[in-house]
C-alpha positions as CSV (number, residue, x, y, z in Angstrom):
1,X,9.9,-72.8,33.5
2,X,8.2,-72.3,36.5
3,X,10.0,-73.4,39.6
4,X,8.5,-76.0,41.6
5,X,6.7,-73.9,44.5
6,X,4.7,-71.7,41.9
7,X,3.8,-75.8,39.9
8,X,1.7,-76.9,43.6
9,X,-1.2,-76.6,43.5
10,X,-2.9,-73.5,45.0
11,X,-6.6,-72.8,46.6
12,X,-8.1,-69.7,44.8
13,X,-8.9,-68.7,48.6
14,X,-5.2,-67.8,49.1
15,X,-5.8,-65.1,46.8
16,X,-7.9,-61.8,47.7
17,X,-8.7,-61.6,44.0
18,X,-7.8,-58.6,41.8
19,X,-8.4,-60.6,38.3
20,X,-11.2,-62.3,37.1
21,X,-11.7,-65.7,34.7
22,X,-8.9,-67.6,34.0
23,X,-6.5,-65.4,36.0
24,X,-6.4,-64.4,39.4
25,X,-4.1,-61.9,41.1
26,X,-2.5,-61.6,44.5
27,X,-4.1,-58.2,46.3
28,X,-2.1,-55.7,47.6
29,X,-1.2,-55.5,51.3
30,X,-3.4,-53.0,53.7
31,X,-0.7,-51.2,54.3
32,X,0.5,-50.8,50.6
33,X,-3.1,-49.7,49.4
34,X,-2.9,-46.6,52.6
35,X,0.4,-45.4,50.9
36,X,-1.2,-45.5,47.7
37,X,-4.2,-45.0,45.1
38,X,-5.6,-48.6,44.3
39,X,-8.0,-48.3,41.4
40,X,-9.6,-50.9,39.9
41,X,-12.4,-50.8,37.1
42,X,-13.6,-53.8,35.1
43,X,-15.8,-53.9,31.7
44,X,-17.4,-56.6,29.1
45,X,-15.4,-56.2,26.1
46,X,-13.9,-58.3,23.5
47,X,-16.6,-61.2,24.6
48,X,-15.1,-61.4,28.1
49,X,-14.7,-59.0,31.0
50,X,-11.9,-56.8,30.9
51,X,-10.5,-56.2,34.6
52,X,-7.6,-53.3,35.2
53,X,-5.8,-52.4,38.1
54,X,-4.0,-49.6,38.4
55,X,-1.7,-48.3,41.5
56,X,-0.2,-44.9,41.8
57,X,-0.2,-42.4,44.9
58,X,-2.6,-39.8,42.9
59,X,-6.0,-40.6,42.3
60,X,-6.8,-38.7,39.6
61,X,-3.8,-39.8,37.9
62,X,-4.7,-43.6,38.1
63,X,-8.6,-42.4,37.0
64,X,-7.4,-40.7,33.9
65,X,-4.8,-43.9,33.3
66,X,-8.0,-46.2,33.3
67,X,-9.9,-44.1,31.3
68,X,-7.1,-44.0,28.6
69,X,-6.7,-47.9,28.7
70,X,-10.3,-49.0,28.3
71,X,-10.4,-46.3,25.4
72,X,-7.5,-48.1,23.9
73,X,-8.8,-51.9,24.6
74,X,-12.3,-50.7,22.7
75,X,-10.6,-49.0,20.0
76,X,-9.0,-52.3,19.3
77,X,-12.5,-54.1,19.7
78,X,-14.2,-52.0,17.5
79,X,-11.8,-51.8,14.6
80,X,-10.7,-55.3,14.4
81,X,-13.9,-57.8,15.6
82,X,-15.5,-59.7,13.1
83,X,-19.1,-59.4,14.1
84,X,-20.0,-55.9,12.7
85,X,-19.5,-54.9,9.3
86,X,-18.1,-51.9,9.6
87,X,-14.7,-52.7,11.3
88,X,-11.8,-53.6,9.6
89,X,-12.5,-57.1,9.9
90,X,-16.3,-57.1,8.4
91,X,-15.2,-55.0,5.6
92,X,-12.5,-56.8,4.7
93,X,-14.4,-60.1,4.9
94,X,-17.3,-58.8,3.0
95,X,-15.3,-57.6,-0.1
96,X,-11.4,-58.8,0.3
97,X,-12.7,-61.8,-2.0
98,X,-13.7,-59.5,-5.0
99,X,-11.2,-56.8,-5.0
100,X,-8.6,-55.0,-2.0
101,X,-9.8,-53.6,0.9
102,X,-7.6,-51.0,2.8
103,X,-7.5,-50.9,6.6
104,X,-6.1,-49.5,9.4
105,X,-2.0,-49.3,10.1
106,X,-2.8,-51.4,13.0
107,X,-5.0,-53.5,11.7
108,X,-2.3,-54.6,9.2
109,X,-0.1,-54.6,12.1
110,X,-1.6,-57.1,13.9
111,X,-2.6,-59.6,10.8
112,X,1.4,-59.4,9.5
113,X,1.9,-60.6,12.5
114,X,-0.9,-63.2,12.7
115,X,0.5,-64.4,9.3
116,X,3.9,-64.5,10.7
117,X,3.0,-67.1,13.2
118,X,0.7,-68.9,10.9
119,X,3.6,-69.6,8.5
120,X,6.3,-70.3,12.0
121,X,3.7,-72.7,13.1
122,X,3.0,-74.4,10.1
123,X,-1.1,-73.3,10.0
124,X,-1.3,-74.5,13.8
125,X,-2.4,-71.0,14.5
126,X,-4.5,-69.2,11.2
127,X,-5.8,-65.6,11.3
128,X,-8.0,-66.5,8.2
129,X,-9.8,-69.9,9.5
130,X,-13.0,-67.6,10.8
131,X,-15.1,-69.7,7.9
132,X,-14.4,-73.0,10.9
133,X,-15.1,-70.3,14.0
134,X,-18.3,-69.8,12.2
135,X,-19.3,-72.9,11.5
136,X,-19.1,-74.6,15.0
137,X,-20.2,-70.9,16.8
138,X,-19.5,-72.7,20.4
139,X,-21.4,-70.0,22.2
140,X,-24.6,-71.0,20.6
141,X,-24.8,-74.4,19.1
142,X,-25.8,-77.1,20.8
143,X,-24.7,-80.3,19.1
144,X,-21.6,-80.5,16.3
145,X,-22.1,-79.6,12.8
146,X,-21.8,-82.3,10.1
147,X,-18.9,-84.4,9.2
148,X,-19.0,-82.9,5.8
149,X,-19.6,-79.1,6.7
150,X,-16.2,-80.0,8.5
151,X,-14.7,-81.4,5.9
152,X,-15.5,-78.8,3.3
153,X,-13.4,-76.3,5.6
154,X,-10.7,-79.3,7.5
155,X,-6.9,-78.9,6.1
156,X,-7.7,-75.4,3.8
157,X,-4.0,-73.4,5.0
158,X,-6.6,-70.7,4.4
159,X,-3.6,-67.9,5.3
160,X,-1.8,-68.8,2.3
161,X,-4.8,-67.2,0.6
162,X,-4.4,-63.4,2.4
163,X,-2.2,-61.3,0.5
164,X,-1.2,-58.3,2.2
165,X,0.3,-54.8,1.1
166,X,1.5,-52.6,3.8
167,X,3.1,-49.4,3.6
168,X,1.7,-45.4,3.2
169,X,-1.8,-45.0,4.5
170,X,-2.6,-48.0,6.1
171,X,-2.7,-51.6,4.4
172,X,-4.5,-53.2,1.6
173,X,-5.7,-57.0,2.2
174,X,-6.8,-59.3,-0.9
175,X,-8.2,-62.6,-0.6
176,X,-7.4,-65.4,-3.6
177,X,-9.6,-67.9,-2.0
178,X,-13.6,-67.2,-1.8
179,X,-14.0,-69.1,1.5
180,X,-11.3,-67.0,3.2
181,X,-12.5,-64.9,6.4
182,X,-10.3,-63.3,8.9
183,X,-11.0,-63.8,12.7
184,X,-8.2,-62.3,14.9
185,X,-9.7,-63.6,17.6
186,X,-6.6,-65.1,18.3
187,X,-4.0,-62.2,18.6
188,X,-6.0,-59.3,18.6
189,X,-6.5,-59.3,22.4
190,X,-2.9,-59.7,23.1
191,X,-2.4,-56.7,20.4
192,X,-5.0,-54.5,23.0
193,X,-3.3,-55.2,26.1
194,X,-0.4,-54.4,24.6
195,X,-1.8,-51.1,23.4
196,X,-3.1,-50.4,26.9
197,X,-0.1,-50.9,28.4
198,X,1.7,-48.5,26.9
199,X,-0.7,-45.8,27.3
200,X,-0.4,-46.7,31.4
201,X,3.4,-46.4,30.9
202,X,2.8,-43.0,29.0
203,X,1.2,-41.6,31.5
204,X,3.3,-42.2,34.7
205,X,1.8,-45.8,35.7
206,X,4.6,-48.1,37.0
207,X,2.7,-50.7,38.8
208,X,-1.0,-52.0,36.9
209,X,-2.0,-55.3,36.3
210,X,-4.2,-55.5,32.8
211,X,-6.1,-58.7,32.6
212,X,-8.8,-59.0,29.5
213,X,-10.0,-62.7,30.0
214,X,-7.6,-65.4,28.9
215,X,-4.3,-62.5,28.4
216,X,-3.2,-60.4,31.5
217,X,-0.1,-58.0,31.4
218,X,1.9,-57.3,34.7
219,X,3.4,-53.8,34.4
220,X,6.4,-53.2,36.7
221,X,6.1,-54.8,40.2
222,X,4.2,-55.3,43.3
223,X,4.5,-51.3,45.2
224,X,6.0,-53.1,47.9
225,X,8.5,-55.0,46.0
226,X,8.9,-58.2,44.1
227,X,7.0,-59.7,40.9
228,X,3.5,-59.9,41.0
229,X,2.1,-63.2,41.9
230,X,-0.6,-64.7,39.3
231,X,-2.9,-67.7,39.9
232,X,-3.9,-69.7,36.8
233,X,-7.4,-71.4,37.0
234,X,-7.6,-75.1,37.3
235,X,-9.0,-76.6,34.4
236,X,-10.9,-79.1,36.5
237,X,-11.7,-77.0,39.5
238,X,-13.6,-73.7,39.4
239,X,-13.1,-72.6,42.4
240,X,-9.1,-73.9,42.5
241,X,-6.1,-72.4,40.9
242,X,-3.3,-74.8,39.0
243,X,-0.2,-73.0,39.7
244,X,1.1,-69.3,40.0
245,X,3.4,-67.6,38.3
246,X,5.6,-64.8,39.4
247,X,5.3,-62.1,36.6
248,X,6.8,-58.7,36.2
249,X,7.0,-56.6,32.8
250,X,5.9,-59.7,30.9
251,X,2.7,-60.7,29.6
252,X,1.0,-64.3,30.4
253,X,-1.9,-65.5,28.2
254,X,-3.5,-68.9,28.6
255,X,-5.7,-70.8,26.3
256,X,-7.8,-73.6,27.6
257,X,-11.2,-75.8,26.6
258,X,-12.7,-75.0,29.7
259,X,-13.8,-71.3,28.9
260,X,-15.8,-71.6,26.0
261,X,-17.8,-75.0,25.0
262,X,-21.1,-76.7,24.6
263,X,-21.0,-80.3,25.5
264,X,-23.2,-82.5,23.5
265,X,-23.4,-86.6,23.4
266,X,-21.1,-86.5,26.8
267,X,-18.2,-84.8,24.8
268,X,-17.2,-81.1,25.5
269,X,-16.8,-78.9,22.5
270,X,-14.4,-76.1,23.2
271,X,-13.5,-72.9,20.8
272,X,-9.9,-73.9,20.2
273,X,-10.4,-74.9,16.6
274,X,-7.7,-76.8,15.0
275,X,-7.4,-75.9,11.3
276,X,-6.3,-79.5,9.7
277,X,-9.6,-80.8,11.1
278,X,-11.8,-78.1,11.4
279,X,-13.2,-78.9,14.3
280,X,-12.1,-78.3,18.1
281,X,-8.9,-79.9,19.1
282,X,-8.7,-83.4,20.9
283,X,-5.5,-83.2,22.8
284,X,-4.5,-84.4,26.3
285,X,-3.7,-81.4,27.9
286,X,-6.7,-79.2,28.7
287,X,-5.1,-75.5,29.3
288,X,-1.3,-74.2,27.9
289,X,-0.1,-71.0,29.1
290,X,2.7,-69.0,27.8
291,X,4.8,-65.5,29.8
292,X,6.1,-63.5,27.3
293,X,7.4,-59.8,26.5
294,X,4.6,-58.9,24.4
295,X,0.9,-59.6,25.1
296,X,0.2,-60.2,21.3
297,X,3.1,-63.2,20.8
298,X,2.3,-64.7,24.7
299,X,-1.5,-64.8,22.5
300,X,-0.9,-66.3,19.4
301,X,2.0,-68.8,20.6
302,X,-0.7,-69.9,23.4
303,X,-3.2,-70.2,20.6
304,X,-0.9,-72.1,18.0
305,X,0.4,-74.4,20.9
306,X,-2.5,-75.6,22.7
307,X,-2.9,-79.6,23.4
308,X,0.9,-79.7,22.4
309,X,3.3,-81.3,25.2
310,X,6.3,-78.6,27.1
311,X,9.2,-79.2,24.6
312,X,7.2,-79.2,21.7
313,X,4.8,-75.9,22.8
314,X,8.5,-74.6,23.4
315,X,10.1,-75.3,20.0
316,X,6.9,-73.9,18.0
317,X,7.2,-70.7,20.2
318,X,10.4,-69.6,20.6
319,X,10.9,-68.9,17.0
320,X,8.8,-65.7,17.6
321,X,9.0,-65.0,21.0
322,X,12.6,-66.5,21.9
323,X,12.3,-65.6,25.8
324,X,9.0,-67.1,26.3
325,X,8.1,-70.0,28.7
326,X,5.4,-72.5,28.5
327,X,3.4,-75.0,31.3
328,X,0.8,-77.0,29.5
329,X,-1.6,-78.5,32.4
330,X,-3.0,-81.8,31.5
């Protein structure tokens, strides 16, 4: 847990601001930044904006090291999104119901581990639900869809109906259930940080920060010493932060029904779909973030254990990702 300096609440103006959306980081002292290359480049990808910093003493070095993470976040993005039919995902959802579809070793990858904490969380968090994503479509309806298009799709454990092979060239992916449609939405972000990281690690990069909307991982430490120092957006404030986290080698990834939503009938609906319902969750806590070794559980654990109180986010988590913390924010 957090101790109780990073819990106060904190002005985003205390920040200089490397970090975008949800997250925002502490800058780098001037006299750090002399000593060293800071480079920082940010793009629209994975329907947010992707925002890397990377420090090292050669510039060239730190050019190439963003060059070789962005490739990796899009390689991700375009092999695994669920809105053109030629990735992974669209082919698999277009013909997984009538016979198998191979895909990528990584794609497989990321889905046994999406059905992994499906069947930990007990269908809290479901890889194959993208029938419900569908169906509300936050970023463009503008009032709810009918009680019975809801029902239709509410309490449907629709990962019990993926059957994945794995092994040799890539993976095979069958669905038994018609209705079935993958949306990795939830886990494949975390997957492409993860990804990126290691490429900046490959190449020499001990201190980056990479933050792709909602999931930010903090590579080694601030130059000067000590963690880095992340702000986490108030749910209720745009232009305040909830708390701050110190954060070194360990991912952080927080999901909250303030980033995506249309309100309609003076009721906000978010993007956080909760599968027994099929609909948007209706919880008391409005944001839940987790810090984690890897970007891809820190993801799906923040996914699968939004709205839930500390201790019961905790016991739901730490199944999978055993050294993880949580702070829900009401």
């Amino acid at each position: 847990m957090p101790d109780r300096e990073s819990r106060r609440r904190v002005d985003r103006r205390e920040f200089v601001g490397l970090g975008v959306g949800i997250f925002v980081v502490a800058a780098l002292p001037v006299a750090i930044r002399r000593r060293s290359v800071v480079a920082r480049r940010s793009l629209p990808l994975m329907g947010t904006l992707a925002d890397l910093t990377v420090v090292h003493r050669d510039e060239r070095t730190a050019q190439v090291a963003l060059d070789a993470a962005f490739a990796e976040l899009q390689w991700v993005e375009q092999t695994m999104t669920r809105f053109t039919a030629s990735s992974d995902v669209g082919r698999v959802n277009a013909g997984a119901h009538r016979d198998g579809v191979r895909v990528s070793t990584e794609t497989g990858v990321v889905l046994e581990r999406g059905l992994r904490w499906a069947e930990a969380s007990d269908g809290r968090f479901d890889p194959a639900m993208g029938a419900v994503v569908e169906l509300w479509d936050v970023a463009n309806r503008h009032q709810p869809p009918t009680g019975q298009a809801q029902q239709a799709l509410a309490a449907r454990r629709f990962w019990q109906a993926v059957d994945l092979a794995t092994g040799g060239q890539g993976a095979v992916v069958r669905f038994t259930d018609p209705s079935v449609r993958l949306d990795l939405g939830g886990i494949a972000k975390g997957y492409a940080v993860d990804r990126a990281v290691e490429v900046l690690r490959g190449l020499g990069v001990d201190h980056a920060i990479v933050n792709v909307g909602g999931d930010l991982y903090a590579l080694g430490e601030r130059p000067e010493g000590g963690a880095w120092q992340v702000g986490i957006r108030s749910p209720h404030d745009d232009e305040g932060l909830a708390t701050t986290l110190v954060v070194s080698d360990q991912a952080v990834c927080t999901s909250g029904d303030y980033a995506q939503y249309f309100r309609w009938g003076g009721t906000r609906y978010h993007h956080l779909m909760d599968p027994e319902s099929a609909a948007p969750r209706r919880d008391p806590y409005h944001s839940l973030t987790v810090q984690a070794d890897r970007c891809i559980d820190a993801d799906a654990g923040a996914t699968a254990a939004f709205g839930l109180d500390h201790l019961a986010a905790a016991r739901l988590i730490r199944p999978l990702a055993p050294s993880a913390t949580v702070l829900p924010l009401a």
